[in-house]
C-alpha positions in Angstrom: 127.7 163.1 128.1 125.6 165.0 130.1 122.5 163.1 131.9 119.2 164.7 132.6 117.6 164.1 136.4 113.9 163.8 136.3 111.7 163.1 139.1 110.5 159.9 139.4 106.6 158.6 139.9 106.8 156.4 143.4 103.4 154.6 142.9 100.8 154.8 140.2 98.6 156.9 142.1 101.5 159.5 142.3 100.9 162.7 140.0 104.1 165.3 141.5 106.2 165.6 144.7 107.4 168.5 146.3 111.1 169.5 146.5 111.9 169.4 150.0 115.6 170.1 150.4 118.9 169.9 147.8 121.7 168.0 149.3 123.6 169.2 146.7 125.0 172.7 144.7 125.6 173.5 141.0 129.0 172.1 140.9 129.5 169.5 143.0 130.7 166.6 142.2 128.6 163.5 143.1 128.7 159.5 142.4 126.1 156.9 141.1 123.6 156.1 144.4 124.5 159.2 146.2 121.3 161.0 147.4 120.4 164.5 145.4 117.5 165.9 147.1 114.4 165.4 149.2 111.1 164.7 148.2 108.1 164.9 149.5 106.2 162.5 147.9 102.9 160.1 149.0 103.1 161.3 152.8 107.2 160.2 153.0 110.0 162.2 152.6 112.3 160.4 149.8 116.1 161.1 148.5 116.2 160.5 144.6 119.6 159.4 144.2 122.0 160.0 141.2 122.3 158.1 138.7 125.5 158.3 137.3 128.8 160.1 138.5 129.4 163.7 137.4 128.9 167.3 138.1 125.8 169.3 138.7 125.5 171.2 135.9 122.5 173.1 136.7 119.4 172.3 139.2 116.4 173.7 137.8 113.0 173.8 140.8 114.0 175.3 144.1 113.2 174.1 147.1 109.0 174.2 148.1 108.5 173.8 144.5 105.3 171.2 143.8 106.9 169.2 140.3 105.0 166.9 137.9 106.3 163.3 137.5 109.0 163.2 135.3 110.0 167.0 135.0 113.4 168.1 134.6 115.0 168.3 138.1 119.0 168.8 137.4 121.4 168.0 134.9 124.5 166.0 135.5 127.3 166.6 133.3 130.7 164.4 133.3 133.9 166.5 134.5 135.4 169.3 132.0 132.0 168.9 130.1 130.0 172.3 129.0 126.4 172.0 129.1 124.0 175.2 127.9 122.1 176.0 130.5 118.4 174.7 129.8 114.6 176.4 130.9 112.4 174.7 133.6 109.6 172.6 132.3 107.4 173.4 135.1 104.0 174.4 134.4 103.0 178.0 134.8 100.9 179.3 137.1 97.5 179.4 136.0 96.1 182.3 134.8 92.8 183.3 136.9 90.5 186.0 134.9 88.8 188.9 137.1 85.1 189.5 135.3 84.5 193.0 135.7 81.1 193.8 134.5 80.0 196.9 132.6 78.8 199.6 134.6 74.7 199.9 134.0 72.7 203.2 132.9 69.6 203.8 134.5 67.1 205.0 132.1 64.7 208.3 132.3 61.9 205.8 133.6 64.2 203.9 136.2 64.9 201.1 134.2 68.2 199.3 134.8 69.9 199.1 131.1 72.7 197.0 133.2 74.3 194.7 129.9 73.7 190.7 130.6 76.8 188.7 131.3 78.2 187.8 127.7 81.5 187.5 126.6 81.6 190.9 124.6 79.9 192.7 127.8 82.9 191.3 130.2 86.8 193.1 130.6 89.2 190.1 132.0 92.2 191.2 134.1 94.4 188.8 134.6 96.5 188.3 137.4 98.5 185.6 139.2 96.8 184.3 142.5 99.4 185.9 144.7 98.8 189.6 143.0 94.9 189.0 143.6 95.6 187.7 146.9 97.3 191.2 147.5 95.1 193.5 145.3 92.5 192.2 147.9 94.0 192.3 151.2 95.1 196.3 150.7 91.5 197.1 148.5 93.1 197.9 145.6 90.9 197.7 142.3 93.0 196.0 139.8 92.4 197.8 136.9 94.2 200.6 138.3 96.9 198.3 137.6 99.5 198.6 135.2 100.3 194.8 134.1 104.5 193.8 133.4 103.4 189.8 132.8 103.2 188.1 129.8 99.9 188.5 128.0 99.3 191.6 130.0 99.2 189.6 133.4 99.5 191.8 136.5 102.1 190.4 138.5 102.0 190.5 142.8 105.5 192.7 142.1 103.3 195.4 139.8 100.8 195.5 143.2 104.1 196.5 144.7 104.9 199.0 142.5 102.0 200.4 142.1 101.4 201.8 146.2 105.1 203.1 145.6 104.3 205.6 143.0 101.1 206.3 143.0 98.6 203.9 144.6 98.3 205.4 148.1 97.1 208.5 146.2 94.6 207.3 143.7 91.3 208.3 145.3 90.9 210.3 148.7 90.2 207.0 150.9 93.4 205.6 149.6 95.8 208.5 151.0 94.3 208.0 154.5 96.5 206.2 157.1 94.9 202.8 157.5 95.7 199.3 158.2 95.3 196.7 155.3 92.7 194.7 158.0 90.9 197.8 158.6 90.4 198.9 154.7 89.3 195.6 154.1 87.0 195.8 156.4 85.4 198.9 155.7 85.1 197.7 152.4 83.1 194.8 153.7 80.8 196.5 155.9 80.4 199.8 153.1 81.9 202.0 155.4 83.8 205.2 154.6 87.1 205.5 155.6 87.4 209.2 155.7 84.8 209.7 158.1 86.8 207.4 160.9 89.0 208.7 163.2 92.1 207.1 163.6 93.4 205.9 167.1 96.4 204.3 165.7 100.1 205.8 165.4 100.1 209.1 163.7 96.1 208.6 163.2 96.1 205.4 161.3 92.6 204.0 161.2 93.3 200.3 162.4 90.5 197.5 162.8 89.1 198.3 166.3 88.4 202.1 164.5 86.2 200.0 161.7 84.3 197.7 164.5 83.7 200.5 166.6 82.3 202.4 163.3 79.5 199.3 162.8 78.2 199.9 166.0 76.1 202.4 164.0 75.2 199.6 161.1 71.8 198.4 161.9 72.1 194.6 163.2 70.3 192.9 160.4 72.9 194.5 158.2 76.3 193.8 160.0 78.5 190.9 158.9 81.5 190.2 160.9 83.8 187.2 159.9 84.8 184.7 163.0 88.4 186.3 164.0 91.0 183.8 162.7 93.8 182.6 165.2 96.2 180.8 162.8 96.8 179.8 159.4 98.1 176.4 158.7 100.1 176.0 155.7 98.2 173.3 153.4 101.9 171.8 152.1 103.8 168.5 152.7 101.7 165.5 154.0 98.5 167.5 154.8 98.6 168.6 151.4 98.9 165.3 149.6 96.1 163.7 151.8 93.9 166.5 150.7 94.6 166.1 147.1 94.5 162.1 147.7 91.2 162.2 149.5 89.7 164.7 147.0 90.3 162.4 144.3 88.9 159.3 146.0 85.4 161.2 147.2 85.6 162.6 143.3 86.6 159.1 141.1 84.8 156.4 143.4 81.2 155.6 143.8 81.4 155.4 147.5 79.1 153.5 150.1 79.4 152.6 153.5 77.8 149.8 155.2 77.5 149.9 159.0 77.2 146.9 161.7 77.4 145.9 165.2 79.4 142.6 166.0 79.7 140.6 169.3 83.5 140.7 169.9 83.3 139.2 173.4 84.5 135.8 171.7 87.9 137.8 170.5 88.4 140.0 173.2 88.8 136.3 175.0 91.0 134.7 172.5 93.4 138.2 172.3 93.6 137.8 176.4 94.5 134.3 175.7 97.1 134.6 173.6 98.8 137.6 175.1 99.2 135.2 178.4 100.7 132.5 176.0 103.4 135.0 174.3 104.0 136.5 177.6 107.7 137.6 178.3 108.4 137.4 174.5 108.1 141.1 173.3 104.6 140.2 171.9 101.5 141.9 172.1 98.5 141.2 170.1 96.3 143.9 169.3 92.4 143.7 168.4 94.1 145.9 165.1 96.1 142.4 164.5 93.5 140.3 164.8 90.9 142.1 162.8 93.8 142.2 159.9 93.8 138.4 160.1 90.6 138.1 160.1 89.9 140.8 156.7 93.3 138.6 155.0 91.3 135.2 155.6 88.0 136.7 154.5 89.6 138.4 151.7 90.3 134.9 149.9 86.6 134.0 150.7 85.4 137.3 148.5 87.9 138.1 145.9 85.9 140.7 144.6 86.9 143.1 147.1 90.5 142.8 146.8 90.3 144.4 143.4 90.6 147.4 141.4 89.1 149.4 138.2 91.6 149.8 135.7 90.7 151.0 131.9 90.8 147.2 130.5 88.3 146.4 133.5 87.9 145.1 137.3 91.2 143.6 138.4 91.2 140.6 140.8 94.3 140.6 142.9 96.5 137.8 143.8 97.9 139.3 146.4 96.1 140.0 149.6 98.7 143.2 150.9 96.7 145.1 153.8 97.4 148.7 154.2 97.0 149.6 158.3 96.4 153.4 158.5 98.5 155.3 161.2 97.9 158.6 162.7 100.8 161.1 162.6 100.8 164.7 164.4 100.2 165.9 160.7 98.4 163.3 159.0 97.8 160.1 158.3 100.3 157.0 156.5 99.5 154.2 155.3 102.3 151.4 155.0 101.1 148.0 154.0 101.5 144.6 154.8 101.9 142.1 152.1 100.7 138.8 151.7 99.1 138.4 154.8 97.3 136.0 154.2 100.5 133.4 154.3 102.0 134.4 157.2 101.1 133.9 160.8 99.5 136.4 163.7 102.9 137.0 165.4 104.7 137.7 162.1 101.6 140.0 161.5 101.5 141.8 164.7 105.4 142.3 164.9 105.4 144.0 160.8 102.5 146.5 161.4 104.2 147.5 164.6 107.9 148.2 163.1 106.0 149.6 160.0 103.8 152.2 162.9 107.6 152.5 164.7 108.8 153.9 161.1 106.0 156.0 159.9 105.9 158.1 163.6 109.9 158.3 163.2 109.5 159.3 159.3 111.3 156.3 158.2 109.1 155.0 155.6 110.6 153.4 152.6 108.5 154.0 149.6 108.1 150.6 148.9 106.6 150.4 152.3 103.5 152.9 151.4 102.7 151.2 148.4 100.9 147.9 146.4 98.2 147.8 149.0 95.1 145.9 147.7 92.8 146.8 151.2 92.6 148.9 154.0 91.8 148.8 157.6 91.9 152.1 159.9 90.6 151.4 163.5 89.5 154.6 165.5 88.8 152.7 168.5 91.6 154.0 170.8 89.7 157.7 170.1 86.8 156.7 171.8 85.0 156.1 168.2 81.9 153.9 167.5 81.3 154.3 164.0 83.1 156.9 161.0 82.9 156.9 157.4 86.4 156.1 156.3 87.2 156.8 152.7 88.9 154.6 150.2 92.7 154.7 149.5 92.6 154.7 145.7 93.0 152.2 143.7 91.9 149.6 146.1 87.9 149.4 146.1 87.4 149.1 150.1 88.7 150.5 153.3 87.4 148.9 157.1 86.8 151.2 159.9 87.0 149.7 163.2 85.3 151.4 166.3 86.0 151.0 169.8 84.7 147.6 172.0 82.6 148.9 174.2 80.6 146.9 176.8 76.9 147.0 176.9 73.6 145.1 177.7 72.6 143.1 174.2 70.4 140.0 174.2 72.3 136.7 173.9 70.7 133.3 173.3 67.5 135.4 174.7 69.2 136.0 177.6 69.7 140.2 178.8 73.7 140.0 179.4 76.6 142.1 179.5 78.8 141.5 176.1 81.5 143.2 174.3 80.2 145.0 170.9 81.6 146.6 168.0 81.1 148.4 165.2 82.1 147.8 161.5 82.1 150.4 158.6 82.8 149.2 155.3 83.1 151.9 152.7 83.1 150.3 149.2 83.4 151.6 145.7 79.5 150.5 143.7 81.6 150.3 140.6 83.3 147.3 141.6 81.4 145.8 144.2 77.5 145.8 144.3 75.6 146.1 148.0 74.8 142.3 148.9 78.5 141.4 147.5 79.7 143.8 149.9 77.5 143.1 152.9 78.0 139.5 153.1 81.9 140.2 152.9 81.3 142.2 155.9 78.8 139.7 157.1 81.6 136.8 157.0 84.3 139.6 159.0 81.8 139.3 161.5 81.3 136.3 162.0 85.2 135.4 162.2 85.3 138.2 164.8 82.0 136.6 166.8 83.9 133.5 166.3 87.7 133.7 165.5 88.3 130.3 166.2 87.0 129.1 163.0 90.2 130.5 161.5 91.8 127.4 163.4 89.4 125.1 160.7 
């Protein structure tokens, strides 16, 4: 009996992943466990694995396809077995309307009879993102268009077909020989093509013709957009932090709270310590510390290792510390559970392995999520202060800044001391201000005095 693949949701946050390469054809034969295909999915790359042995009967999304949780992804069907062949359940493409007002009649006094902006006085063309993309990079007006997609959409193939037959011939500006860049431009500066002179290949009008043209636009009037030098693709890992971070700046009622803390007291103890653990592969990092210090505090203010839910605030048991780390493309955040039970050298040696495996992309799943907090320390970037934003669901996120030494006064004395600076970002739903200030208010005074994690 044939068994339907369907992608799976990694973590409760998780909405759809991106297909990022089949291991696998339509007809092989594969075994329970054996890895399918590649996901991209909550900055990792993941193999969903079969789950039964069989044949691939049909695999439906292609590669670089972005999939909702639980769509259809293959079917598997046992040896000799016929399957029908079955439609992808993908959702379409949206359908993006194009307003196209009513053109105005100017009355025997001047008046401008130009209809207001109601639903009867409006035409919508629609069109698929990639044929408007098009329509607008070669000028073309769209309802010149003749549309082959359902519902009378114009398709990016009908822009296509259109400059075939008759397109490059519809008015006399679009049978001059000119480069997509320089129509658009002239369109944007209100310039008209058939009054440029061409310097290009058999006269083609390209975009130094149109900026030389300008020259005659009066200043005040002449709009030039900064040149671009690349485009980056906004896919894989970039992507998901942009949809992640949107939805945290758009769900939370952010805050951030700000302070400066005396770490001359730490920076001693972690010079201590490394001189103890000396020769054994051990080095503790202020990021170490600070994460010991957030765990212990943690248990001090439960309210902050929460999250909203729809039945209400959630108090977690678990203390599990997510330690962000910067990639070439973005940013991961594995956690580390219950730190709060284990000590500074188990601490130190798990967010190192976990940084090891996120810079060689060998993130489990289970690694990125169940995080209940978050700490991401700038300091190495020269940073003093940032505004980090929550990793949703948890209801705060840490920013650490760089220790910098500089003159502050200590027991009224002028002196020289270490100093750092704190950023607590917390979500006002969950946590009110003085909650939230005196949790950051006990992190810094563990951090002026760590050894009262010894009490």
């Amino acid at each position: 009996m044939a068994v339907e693949l369907r992608m799976l949701q990694m973590d409760q946050t998780m909405t759809k992943g991106k297909i990022g390469k089949w291991l696998v054809k339509e007809g092989d034969t594969v075994t329970e466990g054996q890895p399918l295909l590649e996901i991209e999915t909550d900055k990792v790359v993941h193999e969903q694995e079969s789950p039964t042995d069989g044949v691939i009967a049909q695999i439906l999304p292609e590669e670089g396809s972005d999939v909702p949780v639980n769509a259809l992804l293959a079917i598997i069907a046992a040896p000799g077995e016929e399957v029908e062949r079955v439609e992808a359940d993908l959702p379409e493409e949206p359908e993006q309307p194009i307003e196209t007002p009513k053109p105005s009649t100017i009355l025997t006094d001047g008046t401008d009879t130009q209809p207001s902006r109601s639903v009867s006085s409006i035409t919508a063309i629609k069109a698929s993102p990639a044929a408007q993309q098009l329509a607008e990079k070669l000028a073309i007006d769209l309802k010149h268009v003749k549309a082959s997609g359902p519902g009378g959409r114009i398709l990016e193939s009908d822009i296509h077909r259109f400059i075939e037959t008759r397109g490059e011939a519809t008015t006399e500006t679009a049978r001059l020989k000119a480069s997509p860049l320089a129509r658009r431009l002239a369109k944007e500066f209100g310039l008209d093509l058939t009054k440029i002179d061409g310097s290009g290949p058999d006269g083609r009008i390209v975009r130094d013709d149109v900026l030389q043209a300008t020259e005659e636009i009066p200043p005040q009037v002449l709009h030039k957009e900064p040149a671009v030098s690349e485009i980056v693709e906004l896919s894989g890992i970039r992507k998901i932090i942009a949809e992640r971070m949107t939805m945290s700046v758009q769900t939370n009622a952010s805050v951030t709270l700000h302070t400066e803390v005396d770490a001359t007291s730490l920076v001693e103890l972690r010079g201590q310590l490394n001189e103890i653990v000396q020769g054994q592969e051990i080095n503790i990092t202020y990021t170490d510390l600070i994460v010991k210090i957030v765990a212990h505090t943690l248990r001090e203010h439960p309210r902050i290792n929460a999250t909203l839910t729809d039945e209400g605030i959630q108090l977690l048991a678990d203390i599990n510390i997510g330690v962000a780390v910067a990639l070439e493309d973005g940013l991961v955040v594995p956690v580390v559970r219950n730190v709060d039970q284990i000590g500074l050298g188990a601490i130190s040696g798990q967010i190192k392995t976990l940084a090891d495996k996120a810079r060689n992309n060998q993130l489990a799943p289970g690694e990125l999520q169940d995080g209940t907090f978050t700490l991401t320390n700038l300091g190495n970037y020269g940073v003093d202060a940032f505004t980090p934003i929550i990793n949703p669901p948890e209801s705060a996120i840490l920013g650490v800044g760089r220790i910098i030494k500089k003159p502050v006064v200590h027991n009224d004395e002028i002196t020289i001391r270490h100093m750092l600076t704190l950023s607590l970002t917390f979500d006002h739903r969950i946590v009110d201000g003085a909650p939230a200030a005196q949790f950051l208010q006990t992190v810094s005074e563990y951090i002026q005095n760590p050894y009262l994690l010894l009490i």
